[in-house]
C-alpha positions as semicolon CSV with decimal commas, in nm:
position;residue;x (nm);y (nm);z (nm)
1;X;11,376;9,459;11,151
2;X;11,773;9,419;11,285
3;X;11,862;9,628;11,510
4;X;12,246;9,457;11,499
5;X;12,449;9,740;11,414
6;X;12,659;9,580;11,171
7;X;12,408;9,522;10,975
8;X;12,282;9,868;10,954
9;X;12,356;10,152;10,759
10;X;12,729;10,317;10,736
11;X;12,642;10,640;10,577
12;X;12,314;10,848;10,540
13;X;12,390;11,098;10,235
14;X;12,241;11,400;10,139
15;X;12,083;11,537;10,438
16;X;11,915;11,799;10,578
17;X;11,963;12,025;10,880
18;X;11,592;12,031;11,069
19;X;11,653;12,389;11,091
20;X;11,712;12,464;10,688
21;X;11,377;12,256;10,671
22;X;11,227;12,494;10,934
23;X;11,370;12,861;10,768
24;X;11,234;12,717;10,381
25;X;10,841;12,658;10,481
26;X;10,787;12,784;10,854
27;X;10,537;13,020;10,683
28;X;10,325;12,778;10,555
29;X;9,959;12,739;10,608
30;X;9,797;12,461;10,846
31;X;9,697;12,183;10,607
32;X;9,939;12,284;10,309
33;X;10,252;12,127;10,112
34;X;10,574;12,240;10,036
35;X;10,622;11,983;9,726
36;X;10,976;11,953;9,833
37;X;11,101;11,599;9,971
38;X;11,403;11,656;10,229
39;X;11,611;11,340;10,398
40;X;11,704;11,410;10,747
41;X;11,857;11,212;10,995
42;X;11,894;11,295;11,392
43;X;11,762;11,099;11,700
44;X;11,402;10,993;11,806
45;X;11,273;11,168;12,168
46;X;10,904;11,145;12,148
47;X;10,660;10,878;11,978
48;X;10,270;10,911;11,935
49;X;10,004;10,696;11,800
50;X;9,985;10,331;11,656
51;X;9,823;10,088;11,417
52;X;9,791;10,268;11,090
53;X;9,981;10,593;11,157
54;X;10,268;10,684;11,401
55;X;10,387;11,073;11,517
56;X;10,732;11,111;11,608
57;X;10,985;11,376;11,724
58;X;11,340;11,363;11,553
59;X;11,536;11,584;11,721
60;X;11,934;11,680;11,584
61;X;12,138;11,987;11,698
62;X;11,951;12,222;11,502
63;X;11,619;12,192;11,605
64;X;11,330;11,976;11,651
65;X;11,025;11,851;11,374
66;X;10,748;11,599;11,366
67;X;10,729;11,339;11,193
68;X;10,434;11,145;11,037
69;X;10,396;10,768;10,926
70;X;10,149;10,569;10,772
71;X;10,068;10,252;10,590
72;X;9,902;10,421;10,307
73;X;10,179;10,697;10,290
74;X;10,469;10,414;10,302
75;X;10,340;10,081;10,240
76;X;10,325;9,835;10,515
77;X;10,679;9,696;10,466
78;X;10,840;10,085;10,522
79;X;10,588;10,133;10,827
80;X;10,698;9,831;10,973
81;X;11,075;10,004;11,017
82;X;10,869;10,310;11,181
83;X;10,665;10,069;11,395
84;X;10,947;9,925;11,588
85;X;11,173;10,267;11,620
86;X;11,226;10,285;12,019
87;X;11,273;10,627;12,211
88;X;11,607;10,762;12,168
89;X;11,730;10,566;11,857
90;X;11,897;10,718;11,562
91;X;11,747;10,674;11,230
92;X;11,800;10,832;10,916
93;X;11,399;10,912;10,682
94;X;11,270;11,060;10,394
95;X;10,996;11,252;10,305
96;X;10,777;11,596;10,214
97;X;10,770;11,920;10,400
98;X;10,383;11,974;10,509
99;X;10,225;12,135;10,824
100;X;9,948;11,945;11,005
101;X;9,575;12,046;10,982
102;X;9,736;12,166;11,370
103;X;9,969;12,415;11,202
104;X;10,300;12,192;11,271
105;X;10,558;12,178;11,032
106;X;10,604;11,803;10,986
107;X;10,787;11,554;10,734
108;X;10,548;11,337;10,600
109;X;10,802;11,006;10,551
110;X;10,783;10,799;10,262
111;X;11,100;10,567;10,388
112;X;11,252;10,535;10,697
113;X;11,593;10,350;10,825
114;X;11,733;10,281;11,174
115;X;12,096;10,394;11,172
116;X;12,157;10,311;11,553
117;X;11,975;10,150;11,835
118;X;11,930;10,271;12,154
119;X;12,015;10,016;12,444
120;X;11,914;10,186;12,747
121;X;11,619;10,376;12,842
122;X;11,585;10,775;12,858
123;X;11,583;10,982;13,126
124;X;11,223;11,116;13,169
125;X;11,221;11,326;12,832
126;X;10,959;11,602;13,022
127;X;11,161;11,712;13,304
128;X;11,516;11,639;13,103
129;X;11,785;11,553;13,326
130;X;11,738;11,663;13,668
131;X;11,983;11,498;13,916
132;X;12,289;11,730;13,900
133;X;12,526;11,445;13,957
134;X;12,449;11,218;13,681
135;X;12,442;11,515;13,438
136;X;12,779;11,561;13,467
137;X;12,922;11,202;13,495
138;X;12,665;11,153;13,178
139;X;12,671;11,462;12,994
140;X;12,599;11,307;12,661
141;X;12,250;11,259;12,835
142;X;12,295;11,617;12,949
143;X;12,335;11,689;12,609
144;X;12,071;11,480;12,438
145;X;11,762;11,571;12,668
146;X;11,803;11,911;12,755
147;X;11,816;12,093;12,479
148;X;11,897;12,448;12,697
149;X;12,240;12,300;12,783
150;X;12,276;12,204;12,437
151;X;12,228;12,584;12,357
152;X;12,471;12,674;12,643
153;X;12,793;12,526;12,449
154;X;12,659;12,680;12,132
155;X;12,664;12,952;12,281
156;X;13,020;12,899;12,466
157;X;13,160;12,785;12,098
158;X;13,041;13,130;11,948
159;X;13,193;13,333;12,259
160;X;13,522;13,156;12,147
161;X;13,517;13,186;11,789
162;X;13,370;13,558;11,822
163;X;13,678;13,643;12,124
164;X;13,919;13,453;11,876
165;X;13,830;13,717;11,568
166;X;13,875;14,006;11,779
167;X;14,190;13,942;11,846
168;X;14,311;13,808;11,454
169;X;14,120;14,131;11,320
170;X;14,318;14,347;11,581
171;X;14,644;14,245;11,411
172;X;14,738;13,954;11,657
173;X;14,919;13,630;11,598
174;X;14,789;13,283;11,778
175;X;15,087;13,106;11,873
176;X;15,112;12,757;12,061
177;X;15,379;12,703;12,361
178;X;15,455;12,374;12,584
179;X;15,226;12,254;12,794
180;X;15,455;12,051;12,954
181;X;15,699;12,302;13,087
182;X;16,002;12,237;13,324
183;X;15,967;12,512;13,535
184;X;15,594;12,618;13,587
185;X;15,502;13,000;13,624
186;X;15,305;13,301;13,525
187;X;15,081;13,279;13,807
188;X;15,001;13,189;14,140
189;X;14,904;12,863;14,168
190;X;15,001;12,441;14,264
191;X;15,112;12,229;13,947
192;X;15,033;11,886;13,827
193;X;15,377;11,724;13,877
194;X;15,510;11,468;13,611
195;X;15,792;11,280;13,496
196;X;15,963;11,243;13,131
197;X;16,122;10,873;13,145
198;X;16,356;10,940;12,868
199;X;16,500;11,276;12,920
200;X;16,456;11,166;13,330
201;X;16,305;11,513;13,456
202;X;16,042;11,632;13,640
203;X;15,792;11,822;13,436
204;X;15,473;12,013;13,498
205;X;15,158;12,145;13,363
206;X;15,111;12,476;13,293
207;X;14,953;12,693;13,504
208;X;14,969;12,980;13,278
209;X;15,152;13,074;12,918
210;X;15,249;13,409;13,055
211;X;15,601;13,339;13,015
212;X;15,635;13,171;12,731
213;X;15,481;13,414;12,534
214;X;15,639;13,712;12,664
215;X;15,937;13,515;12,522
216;X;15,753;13,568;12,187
217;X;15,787;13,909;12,256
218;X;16,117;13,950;12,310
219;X;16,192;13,787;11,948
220;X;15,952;14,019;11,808
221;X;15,640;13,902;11,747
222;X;15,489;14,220;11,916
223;X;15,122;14,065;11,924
224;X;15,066;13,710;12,056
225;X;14,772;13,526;12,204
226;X;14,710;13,182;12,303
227;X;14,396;12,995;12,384
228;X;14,364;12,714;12,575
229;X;14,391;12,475;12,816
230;X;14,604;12,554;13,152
231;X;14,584;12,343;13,490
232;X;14,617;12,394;13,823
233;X;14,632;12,164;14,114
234;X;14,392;12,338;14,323
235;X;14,067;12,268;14,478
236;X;13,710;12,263;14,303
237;X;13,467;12,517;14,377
238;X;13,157;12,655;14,203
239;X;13,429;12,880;14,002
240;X;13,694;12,665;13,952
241;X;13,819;12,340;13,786
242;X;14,214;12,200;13,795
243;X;14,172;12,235;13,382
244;X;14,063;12,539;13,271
245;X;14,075;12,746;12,942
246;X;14,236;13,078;12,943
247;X;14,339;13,348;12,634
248;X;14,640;13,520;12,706
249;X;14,740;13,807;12,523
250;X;15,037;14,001;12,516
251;X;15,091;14,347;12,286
252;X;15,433;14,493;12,286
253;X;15,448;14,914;12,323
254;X;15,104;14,881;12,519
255;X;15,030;14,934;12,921
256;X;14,789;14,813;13,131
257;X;14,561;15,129;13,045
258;X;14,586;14,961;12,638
259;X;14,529;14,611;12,799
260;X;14,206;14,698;12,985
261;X;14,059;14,869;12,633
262;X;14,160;14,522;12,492
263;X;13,979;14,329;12,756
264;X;13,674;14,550;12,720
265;X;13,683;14,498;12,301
266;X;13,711;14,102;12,355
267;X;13,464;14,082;12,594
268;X;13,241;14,289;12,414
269;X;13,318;14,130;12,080
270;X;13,280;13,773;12,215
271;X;12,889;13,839;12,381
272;X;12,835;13,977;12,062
273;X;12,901;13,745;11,885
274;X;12,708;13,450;12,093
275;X;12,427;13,645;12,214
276;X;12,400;13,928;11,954
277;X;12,430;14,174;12,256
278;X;12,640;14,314;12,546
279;X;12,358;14,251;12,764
280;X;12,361;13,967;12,999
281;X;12,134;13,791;13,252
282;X;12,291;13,637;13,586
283;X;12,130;13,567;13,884
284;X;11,821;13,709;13,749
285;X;11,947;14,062;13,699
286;X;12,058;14,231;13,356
287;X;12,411;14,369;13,341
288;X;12,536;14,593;13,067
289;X;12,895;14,497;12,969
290;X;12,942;14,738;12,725
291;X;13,207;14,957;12,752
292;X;13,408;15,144;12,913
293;X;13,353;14,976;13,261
294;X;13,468;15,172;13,618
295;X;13,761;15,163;13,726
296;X;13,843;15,155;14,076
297;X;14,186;15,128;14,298
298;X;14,208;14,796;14,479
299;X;14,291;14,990;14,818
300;X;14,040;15,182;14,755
301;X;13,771;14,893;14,711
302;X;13,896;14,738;14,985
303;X;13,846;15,042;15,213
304;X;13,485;15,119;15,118
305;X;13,326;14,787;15,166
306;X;13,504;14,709;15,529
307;X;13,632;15,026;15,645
308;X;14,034;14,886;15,600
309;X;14,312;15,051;15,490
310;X;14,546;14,776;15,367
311;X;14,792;15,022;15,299
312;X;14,832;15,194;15,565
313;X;15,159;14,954;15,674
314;X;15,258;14,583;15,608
315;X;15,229;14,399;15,961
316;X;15,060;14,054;15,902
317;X;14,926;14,111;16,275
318;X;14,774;14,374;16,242
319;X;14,607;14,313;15,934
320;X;14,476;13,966;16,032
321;X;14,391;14,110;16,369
322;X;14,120;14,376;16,170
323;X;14,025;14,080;15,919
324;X;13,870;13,834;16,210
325;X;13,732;14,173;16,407
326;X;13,536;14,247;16,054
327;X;13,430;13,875;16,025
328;X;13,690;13,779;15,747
329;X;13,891;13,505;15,966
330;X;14,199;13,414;15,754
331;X;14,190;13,056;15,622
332;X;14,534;12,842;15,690
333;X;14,715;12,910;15,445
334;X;14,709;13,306;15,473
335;X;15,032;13,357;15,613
336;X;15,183;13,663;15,477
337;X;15,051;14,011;15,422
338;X;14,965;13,981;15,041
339;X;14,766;13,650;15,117
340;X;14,583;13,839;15,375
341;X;14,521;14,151;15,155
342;X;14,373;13,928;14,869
343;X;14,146;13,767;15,161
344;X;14,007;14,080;15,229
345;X;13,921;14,153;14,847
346;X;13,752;13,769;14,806
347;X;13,510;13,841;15,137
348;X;13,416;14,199;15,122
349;X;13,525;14,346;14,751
350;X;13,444;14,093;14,485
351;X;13,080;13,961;14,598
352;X;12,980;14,281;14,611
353;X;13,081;14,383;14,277
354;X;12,765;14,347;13,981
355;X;12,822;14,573;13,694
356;X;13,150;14,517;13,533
357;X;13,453;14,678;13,677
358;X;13,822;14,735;13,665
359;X;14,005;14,691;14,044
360;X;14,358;14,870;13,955
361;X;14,670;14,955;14,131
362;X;14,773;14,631;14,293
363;X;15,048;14,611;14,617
364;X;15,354;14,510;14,460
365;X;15,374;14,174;14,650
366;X;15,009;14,032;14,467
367;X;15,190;14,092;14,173
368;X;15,557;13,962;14,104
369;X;15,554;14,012;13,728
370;X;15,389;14,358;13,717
371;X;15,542;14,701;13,683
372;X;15,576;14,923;13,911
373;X;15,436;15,289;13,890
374;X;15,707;15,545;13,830
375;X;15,516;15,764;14,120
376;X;15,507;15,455;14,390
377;X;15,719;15,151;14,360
378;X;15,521;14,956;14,633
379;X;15,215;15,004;14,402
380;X;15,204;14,809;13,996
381;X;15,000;14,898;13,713
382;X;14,750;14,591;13,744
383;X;14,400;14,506;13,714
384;X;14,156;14,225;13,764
385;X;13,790;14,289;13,549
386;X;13,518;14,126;13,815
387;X;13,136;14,117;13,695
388;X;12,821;13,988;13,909
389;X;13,047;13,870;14,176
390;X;13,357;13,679;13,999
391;X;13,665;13,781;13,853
392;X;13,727;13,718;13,536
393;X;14,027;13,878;13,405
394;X;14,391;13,992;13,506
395;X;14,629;14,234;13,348
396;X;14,890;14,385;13,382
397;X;15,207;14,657;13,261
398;X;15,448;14,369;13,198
399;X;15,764;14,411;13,410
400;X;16,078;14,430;13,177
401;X;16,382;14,537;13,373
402;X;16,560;14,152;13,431
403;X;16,680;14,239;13,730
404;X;16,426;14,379;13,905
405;X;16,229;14,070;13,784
406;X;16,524;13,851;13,945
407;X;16,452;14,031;14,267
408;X;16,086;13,997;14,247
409;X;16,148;13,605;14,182
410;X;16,380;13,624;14,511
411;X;16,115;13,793;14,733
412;X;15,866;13,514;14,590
413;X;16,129;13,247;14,760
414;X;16,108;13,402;15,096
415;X;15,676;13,398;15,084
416;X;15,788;13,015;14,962
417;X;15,995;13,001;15,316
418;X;15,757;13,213;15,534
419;X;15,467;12,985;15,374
420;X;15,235;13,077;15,037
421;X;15,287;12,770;14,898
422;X;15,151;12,958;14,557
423;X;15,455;13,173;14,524
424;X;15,635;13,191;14,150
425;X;15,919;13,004;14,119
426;X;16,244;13,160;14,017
427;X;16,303;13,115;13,664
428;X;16,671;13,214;13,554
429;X;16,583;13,141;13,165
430;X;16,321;13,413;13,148
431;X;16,543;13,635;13,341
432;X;16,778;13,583;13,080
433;X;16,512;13,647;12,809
434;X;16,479;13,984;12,903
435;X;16,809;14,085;12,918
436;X;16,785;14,085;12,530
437;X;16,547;14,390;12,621
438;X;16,134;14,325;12,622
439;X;15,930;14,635;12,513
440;X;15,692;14,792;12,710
441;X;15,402;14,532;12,702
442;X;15,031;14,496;12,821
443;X;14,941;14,169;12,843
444;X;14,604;13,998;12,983
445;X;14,450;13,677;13,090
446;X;14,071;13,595;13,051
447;X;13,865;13,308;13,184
448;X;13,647;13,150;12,934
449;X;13,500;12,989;13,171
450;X;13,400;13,229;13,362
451;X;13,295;13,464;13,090
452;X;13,055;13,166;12,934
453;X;12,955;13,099;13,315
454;X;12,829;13,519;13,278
455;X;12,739;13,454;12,887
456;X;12,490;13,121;12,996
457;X;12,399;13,258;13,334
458;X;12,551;12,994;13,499
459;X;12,620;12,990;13,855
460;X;12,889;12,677;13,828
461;X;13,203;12,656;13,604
462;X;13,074;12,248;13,601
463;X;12,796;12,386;13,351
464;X;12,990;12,531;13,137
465;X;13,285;12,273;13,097
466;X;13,130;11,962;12,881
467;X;13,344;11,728;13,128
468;X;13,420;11,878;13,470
469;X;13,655;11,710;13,727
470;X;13,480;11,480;13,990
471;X;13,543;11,305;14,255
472;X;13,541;10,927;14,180
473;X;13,239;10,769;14,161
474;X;13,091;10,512;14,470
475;X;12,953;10,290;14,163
476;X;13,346;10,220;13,992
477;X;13,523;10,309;14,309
């Protein structure tokens, strides 16, 4: 037989999904037949037998099913294709539903076609995959030998798709804005830098859509989401990756008390929808995500887990003084006051934190696009969601007076100056944009990374992204 793939097959019509096979005769009795002749098609990981009669595994995304092959079932010249399938190639058969005198649910082939060889040998097909490096470089090995991480971005696609519903069914409108932006914004965080030859600018990739769709607001659109990618030009860490996918949404005559109900519904809606359940398992412990989830003032968190009271005034000193005394030594880039308070929540709040929960009530300086509460203008109306020691999700009242905004952007520039090299830029268009007027708005960004990280059980964002960024590798380097 060829194995020259131009000389094989283009096309393999009318097949079968294993698992239809599977669901139409799983009930049947060791030793019996179905009378119904199925084609499937799907890739070869396990081979048994020779001479006379060969036992194979065919394996394609649905599922798994034996095989059997024989002279007298095929005639010598259709066993001979059989006979010289290798481990891991791609052929396309025919043949009748049975189960084995064993109880297996088999196909028992009466023609059989190599649709494309494999050229390299498997990874041992027992143990799957194992060396954590080479699963990611290669993850269509990943992929094809370990069937459990084959499940984990099923299960990832059907968080998406059942996140995405919530939202259309809730009466909102996905909307697509640049990637490439000129000014970058809507978070905290170091672009990917660029340049346009023909229009001769600098241009970066977005860190967030934030602004672009509160834009959409203004002109009316009331209830906007995006999903997808964003990028930041940050380091790599078991929870994060420079590209990332986010949904933002933003509802127009909502707060950040109607944004964290939102957050709760998607979330909900989205485990239900790829694990039939709002139970999870990470780390080897079950957590209920069903709503409502606590809600607890960031000050407040921060105070019972270290014994701080980041409010109590605003000297960077002092506050990085108390942060090495409780073990929390400020990294190098922790230079002003809100860089320190968010240190304090990363080492003693959010690992501690296992059942989902709402941290609300941010200092005004974490949180340049938030608004402030009407009873204390140092404090927003913001939240992050955090669940078995991650956060997840951030949300906030939208800020909609332009020139408070302008100020905000004008305090970022002096933590720019005095250091936090993650401050917001100033951006005069968006300034502009709400001078048209903006109605109240709660708007919210969730990881869905993260969330199929707590979906999976997955301690690294890497197993969850199909291709994750790496560091070069010492064998093309």
């Amino acid at each position: 037989m060829t194995r020259e793939i131009s000389a094989l097959a283009h096309r393999f019509d009318g097949r079968t999904e294993i698992a239809r096979v599977r669901d139409l005769h799983g009930v049947l009795e060791a030793g019996s037949e179905s009378g119904q002749t199925y084609r499937l098609a799907g890739r070869v990981l396990g081979r048994r037998g020779q001479g006379k009669a060969a036992f194979l595994d065919l394996v394609d995304r649905s599922g798994r099913i034996q095989l059997l092959a024989s002279i007298d079932g095929m005639g010598e010249q259709a066993y001979a294709v059989v006979s010289d399938v290798k481990l891991g190639d791609l052929i396309g058969c025919e043949g009748e539903a049975i189960v084995s005198r064993r109880g297996e649910l088999s196909l028992r082939l009466t023609a059989c076609e190599l649709l494309a060889p494999c050229e390299r040998p498997l990874p041992d097909l027992h143990h799957g995959l194992s060396d954590v490096e080479a699963r990611y470089r290669q993850r269509y090995l990943d992929l094809m030998v370990n069937p459990e991480i084959r499940r984990d971005f099923e299960v990832r696609a059907k968080l998406i798709a059942g996140g995405r519903r919530y939202l259309d069914e809730s009466g909102f409108l996905e909307v697509e804005t640049p990637v490439l932006q000129p000014l970058y914004g809507g978070a905290s965080a170091r672009p990917f830098t660029t340049h346009h030859n023909e229009l001769d600018r600098t241009l970066y990739l977005r860190i967030a859509t934030e602004l672009y769709l509160k834009r959409l607001i203004v002109g009316g659109l009331e209830r906007v989401y995006e999903l997808g990618k964003d990028f930041r030009n940050e380091g790599v860490s078991f929870k994060h990756n420079p590209e990332f996918t986010m949904v933002e949404w933003y509802e127009a005559y909502a707060d950040y008390d109607g944004a964290m109900a939102r957050t709760e519904g998607f979330v909900s809606a989205a485990f239900e929808a790829a694990l039939g359940t709002t139970t999870i398992t990470f780390d080897g412990r079950e957590i209920d995500c069903a709503p409502p989830w606590k809600r607890v003032p960031l000050a407040q968190a921060i105070l019972d887990r270290c014994g701080i009271d980041v409010m109590a005034d605003r000297d960077v000193d002092r506050l990085r003084g108390e942060l090495v005394a409780k073990g929390a030594a400020a990294a190098k880039g922790d230079k002003t006051w809100a860089k320190l308070v968010d240190r304090a929540l990363s080492h003693f709040v959010e690992p501690a934190i296992v059942e989902p929960v709402f941290l609300i009530d941010y200092p005004v300086e974490l949180s340049p696009l938030a608004r402030p509460m009407a009873s204390n203008p140092q404090i927003v109306e913001r939240f992050e969601a955090f669940c078995a020691g991650m956060e997840f999700a951030n949300g906030y009242t939208e800020l909609n007076d332009p020139e408070v905004q302008l100020q905000r952007f004008r305090e970022q520039g002096e933590m720019e100056a005095a250091g936090d090299k993650d401050a917001h830029p100033l951006d005069l268009d968006y300034v502009e944009a709400l001078r048209f007027g903006m109605p109240p708005t709660g708007g919210v960004g969730v990881g869905i990374d993260r969330i199929a990280m707590l979906a999976t059980g997955r301690p690294s964002i890497r197993d969850v992204v199909l291709f994750p960024a790496l560091r070069e590798s010492q064998a093309t380097s």
